[in-house]
NUZA-870158 format. One line per field, with one value per residue (C-alpha): residue number from 1; residue in three letters; x, z, y. Coordinates in Angstrom, 3 decimals, padded with zeros to 6 digits. Example, Ala and Ser with C-alpha at 12.3 -4.5 7.8 and 13.67 -1.06 7.14 Angstrom:
<nodes>
resi = [1; 2]
resn = [ALA; SER]
x = [012.300; 013.670]
z = [007.800; 007.140]
y = [-004.500; -001.060]
</nodes>
This chain:
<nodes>
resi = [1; 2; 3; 4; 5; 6; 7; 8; 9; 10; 11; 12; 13; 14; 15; 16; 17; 18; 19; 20; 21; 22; 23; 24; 25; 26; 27; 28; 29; 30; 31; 32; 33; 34; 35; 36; 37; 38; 39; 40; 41; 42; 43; 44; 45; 46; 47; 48; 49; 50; 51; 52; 53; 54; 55; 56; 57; 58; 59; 60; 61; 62; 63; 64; 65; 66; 67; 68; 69; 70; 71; 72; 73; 74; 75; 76; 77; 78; 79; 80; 81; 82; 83; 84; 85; 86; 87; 88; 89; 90; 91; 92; 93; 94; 95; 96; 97; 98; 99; 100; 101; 102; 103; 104; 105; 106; 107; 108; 109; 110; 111; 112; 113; 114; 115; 116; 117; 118; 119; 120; 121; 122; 123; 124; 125; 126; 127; 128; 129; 130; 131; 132; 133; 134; 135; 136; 137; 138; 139; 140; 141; 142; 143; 144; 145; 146; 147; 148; 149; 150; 151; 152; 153; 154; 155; 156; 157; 158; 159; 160; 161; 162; 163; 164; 165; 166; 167; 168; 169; 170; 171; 172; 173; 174; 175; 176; 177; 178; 179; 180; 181; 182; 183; 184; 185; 186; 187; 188; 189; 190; 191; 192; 193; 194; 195; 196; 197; 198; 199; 200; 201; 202; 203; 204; 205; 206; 207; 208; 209; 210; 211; 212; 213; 214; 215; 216; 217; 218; 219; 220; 221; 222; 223; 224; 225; 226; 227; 228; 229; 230; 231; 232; 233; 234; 235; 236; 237; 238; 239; 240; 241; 242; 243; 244; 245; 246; 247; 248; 249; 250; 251]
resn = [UNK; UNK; UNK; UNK; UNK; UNK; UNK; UNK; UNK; UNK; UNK; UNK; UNK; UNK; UNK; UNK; UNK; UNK; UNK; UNK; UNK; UNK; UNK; UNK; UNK; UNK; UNK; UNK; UNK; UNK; UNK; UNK; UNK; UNK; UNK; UNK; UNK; UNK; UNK; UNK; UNK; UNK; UNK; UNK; UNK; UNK; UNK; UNK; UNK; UNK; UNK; UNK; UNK; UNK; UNK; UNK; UNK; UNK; UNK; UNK; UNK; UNK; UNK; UNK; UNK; UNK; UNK; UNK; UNK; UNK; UNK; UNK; UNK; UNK; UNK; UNK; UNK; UNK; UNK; UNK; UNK; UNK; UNK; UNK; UNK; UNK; UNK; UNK; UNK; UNK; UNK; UNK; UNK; UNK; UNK; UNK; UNK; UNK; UNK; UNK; UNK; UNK; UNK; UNK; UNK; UNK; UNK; UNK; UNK; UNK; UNK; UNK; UNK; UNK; UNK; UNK; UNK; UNK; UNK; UNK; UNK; UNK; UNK; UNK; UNK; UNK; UNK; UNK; UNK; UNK; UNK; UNK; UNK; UNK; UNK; UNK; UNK; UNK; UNK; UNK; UNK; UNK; UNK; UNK; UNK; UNK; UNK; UNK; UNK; UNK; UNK; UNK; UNK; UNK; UNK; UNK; UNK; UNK; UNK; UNK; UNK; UNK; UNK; UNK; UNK; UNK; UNK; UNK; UNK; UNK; UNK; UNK; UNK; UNK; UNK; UNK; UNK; UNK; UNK; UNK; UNK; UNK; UNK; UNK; UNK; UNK; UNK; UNK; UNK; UNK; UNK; UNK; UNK; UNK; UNK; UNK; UNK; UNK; UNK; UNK; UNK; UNK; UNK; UNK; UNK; UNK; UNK; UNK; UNK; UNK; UNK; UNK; UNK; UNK; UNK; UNK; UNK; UNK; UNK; UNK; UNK; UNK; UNK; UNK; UNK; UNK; UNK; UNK; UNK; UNK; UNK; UNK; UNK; UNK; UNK; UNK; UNK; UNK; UNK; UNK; UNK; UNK; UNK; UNK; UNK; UNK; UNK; UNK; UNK; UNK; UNK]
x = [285.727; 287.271; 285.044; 282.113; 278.956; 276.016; 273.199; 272.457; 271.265; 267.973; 267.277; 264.410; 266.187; 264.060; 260.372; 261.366; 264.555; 265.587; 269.214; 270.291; 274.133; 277.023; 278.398; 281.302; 282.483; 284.239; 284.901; 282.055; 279.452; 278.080; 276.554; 274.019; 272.241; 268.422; 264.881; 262.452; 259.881; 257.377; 258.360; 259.567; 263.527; 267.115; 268.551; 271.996; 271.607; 274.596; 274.127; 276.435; 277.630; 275.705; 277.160; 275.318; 273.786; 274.545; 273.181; 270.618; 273.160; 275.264; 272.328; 270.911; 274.898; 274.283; 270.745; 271.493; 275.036; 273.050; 270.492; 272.899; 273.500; 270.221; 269.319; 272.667; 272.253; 274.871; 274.992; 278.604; 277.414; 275.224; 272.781; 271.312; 267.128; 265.861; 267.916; 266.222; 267.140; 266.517; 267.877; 269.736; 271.860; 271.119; 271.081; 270.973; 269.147; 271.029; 270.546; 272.178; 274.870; 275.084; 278.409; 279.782; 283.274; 286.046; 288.670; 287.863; 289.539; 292.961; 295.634; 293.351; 292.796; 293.517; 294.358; 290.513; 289.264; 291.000; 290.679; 286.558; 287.158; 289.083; 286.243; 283.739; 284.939; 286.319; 283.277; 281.574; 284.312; 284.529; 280.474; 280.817; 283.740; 281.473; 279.180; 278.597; 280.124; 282.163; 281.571; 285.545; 284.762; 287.632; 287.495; 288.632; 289.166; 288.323; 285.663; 283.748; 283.758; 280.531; 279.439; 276.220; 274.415; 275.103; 278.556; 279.414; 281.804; 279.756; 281.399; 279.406; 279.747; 280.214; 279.108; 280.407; 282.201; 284.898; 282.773; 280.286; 283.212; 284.643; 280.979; 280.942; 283.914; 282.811; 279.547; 281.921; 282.275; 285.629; 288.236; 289.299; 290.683; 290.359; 293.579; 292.390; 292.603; 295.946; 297.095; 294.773; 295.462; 297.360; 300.704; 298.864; 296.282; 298.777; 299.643; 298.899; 294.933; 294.877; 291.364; 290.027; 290.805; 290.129; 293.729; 293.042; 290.669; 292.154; 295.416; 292.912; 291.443; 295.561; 296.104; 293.265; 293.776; 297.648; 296.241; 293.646; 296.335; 299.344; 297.717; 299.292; 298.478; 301.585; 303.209; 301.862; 299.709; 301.755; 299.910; 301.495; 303.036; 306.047; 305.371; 306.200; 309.570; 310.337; 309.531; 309.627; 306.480; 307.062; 307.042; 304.119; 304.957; 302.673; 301.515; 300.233; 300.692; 303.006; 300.177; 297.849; 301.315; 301.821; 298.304; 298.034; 301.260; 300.248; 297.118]
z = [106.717; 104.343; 101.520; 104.551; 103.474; 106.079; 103.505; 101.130; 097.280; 096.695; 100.156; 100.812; 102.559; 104.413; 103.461; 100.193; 098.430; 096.817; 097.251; 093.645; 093.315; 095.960; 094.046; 096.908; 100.755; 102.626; 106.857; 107.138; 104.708; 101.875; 098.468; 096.482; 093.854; 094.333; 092.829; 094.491; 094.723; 095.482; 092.602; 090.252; 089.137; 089.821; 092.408; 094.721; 098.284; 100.719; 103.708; 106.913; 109.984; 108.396; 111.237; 114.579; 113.235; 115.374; 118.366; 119.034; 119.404; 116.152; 113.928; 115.074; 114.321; 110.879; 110.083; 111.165; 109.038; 105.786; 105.891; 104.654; 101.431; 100.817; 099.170; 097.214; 093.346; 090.361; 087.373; 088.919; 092.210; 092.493; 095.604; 096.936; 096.666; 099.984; 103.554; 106.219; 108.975; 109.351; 112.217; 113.100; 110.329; 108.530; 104.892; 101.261; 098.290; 095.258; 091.361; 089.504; 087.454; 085.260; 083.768; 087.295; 088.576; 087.234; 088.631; 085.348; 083.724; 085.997; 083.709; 080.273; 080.068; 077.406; 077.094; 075.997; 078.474; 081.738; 080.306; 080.389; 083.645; 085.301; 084.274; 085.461; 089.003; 089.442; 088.893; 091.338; 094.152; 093.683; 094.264; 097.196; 098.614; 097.721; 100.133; 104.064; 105.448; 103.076; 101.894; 101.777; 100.557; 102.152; 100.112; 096.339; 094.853; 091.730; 093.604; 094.836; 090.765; 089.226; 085.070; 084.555; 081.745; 079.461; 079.899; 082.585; 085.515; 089.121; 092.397; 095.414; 098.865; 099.763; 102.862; 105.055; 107.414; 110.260; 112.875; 110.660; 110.009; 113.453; 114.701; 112.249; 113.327; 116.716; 115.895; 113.509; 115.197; 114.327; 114.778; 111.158; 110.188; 106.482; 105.683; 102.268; 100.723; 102.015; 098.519; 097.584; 101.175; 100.439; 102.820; 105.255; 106.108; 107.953; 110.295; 113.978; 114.638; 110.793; 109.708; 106.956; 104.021; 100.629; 099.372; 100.583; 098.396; 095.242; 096.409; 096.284; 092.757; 091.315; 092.628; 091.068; 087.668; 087.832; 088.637; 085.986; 083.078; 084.197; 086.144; 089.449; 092.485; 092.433; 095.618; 095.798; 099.055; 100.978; 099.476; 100.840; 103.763; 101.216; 100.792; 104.189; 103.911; 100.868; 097.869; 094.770; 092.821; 090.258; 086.314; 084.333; 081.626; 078.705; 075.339; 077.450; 076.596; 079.313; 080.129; 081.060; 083.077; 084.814; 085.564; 087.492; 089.303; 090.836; 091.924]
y = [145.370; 143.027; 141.436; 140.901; 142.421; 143.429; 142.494; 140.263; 140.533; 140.489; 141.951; 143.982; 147.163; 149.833; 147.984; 149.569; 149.087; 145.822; 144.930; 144.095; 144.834; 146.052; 148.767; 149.949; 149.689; 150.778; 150.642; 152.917; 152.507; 150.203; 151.328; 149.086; 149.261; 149.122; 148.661; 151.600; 149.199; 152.130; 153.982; 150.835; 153.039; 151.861; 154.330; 153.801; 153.170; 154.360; 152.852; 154.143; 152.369; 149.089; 147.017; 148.037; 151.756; 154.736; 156.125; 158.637; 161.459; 160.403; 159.978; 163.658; 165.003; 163.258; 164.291; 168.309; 168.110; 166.690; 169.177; 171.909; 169.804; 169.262; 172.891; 172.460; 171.757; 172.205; 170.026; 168.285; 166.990; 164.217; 165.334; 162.528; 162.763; 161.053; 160.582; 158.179; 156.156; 152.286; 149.902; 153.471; 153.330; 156.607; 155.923; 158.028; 157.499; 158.799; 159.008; 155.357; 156.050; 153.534; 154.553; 153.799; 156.073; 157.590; 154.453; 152.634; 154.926; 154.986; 155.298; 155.588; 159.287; 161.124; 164.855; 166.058; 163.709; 165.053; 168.487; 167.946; 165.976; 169.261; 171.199; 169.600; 168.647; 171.860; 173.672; 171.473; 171.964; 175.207; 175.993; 173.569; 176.182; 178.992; 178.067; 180.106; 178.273; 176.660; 172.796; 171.101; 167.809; 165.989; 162.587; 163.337; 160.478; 158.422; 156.128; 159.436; 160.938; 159.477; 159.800; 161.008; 158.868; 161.925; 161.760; 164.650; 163.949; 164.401; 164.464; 162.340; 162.008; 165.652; 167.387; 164.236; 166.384; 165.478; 165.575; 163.037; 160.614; 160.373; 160.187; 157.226; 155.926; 155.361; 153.626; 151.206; 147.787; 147.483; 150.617; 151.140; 154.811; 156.057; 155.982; 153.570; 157.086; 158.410; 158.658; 161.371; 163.590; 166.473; 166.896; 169.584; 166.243; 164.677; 167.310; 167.233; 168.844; 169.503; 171.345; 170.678; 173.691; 173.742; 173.954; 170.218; 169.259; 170.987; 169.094; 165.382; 166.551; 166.746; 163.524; 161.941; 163.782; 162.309; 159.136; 159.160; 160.418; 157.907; 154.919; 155.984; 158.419; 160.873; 159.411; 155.622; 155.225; 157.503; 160.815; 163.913; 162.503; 162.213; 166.142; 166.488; 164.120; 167.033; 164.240; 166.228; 166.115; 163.359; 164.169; 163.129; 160.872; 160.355; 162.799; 165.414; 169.236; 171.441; 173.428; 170.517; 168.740; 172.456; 172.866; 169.104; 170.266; 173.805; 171.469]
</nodes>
């Protein structure tokens, strides 16, 4: 996608929501922060497939997915409030986190800190994988870690499954995969006709926790492909106790 964005600031999005700030993009999607101008709050706006929308079929695959994660509430994941459709790109209206994501924090982490972020992220995942079916979220990574204004650590962007992204990725104008977040995919990702498990995820949630504690993902951009070529799991340097270094490893 490069630095191109589909809208503009200031933009009046949906007859409702004013454009103010580009928050993220990425191939698929682009989130903004917005004025509500009906109800007169900040929210975020994640807009998918911006470039040309999707088709009927795509935006009915999204809009039947979604409505599983719409019952879903636990104080770690940030649900979004309101999903809609406009110029069929199907778009989600979330709570604004001023405090932004975790990726400010790469490398800045102290002991306490990733202990509280473990803890909260963890409980999240784990009541997304307690769901019938289970929820794998598929996309751990610092960007998708929010902080609530009272300080707690929310995962976003759950409930996007495989068959949403590649439905995505067909609508996209240009064929881009996601591999911007190789370096969180666990070694199992990168096998041929790999489902999605939750060993995956908890694999994601180590790599970001490494990341956040030493400024690095564990194997650069390569992620567990290096798992696969037998790389040994690196140490991690810094004033961390052996429990907290074990801990990050079994992850």
């Amino acid at each position: 996608v490069g630095d191109m964005s589909h809208f503009q600031k200031d933009q009046v999005f949906a007859d409702r929501y004013v454009l103010r700030k580009r928050l993220g993009y990425g191939a698929f999607s682009e989130v903004w922060q917005a004025e509500d101008s009906m109800a007169g709050n900040k929210v975020a706006v994640k807009i998918y497939a911006p470039d040309k929308g999707m088709d009927d079929n795509g935006i009915e695959i999204f809009r039947r997915e979604y409505a599983t994660v719409f019952n879903i509430t636990h104080q770690n994941l940030l649900r979004p409030s309101h999903f809609e459709v406009s110029n069929d790109s199907p778009f989600l209206v979330l709570p604004y986190c001023y405090k932004g994501n975790v990726s400010r924090y790469i490398g800045m982490m102290k002991e306490a800190d990733i202990v509280k972020f473990l803890h909260d992220v963890s409980s999240g995942l784990s009541y997304l994988h307690e769901q019938e079916p289970p929820i794998i979220h598929q996309d751990i990574k610092p960007d998708n870690i929010l902080i609530s204004d009272d300080g707690h650590y929310k995962l976003t962007d759950f409930g996007i499954s495989t068959r949403v992204r590649s439905t995505i990725r067909i609508s996209a104008a240009t064929e881009q995969s996601s591999e911007g977040t190789r370096a969180y995919m666990g070694p199992e990702r990168f096998a041929d006709n790999a489902i999605p498990i939750k060993a995956s995820d908890i694999w994601s949630l180590g790599a970001t926790a490494y990341e956040l504690m030493t400024g690095d993902a564990p194997f650069g951009n390569l992620g567990g492909l290096s798992m696969v070529n037998d790389a040994e799991i690196p140490e991690i340097e810094g004033d961390f106790s052996e429990e907290l270094k074990c801990l990050i490893k079994s992850c």
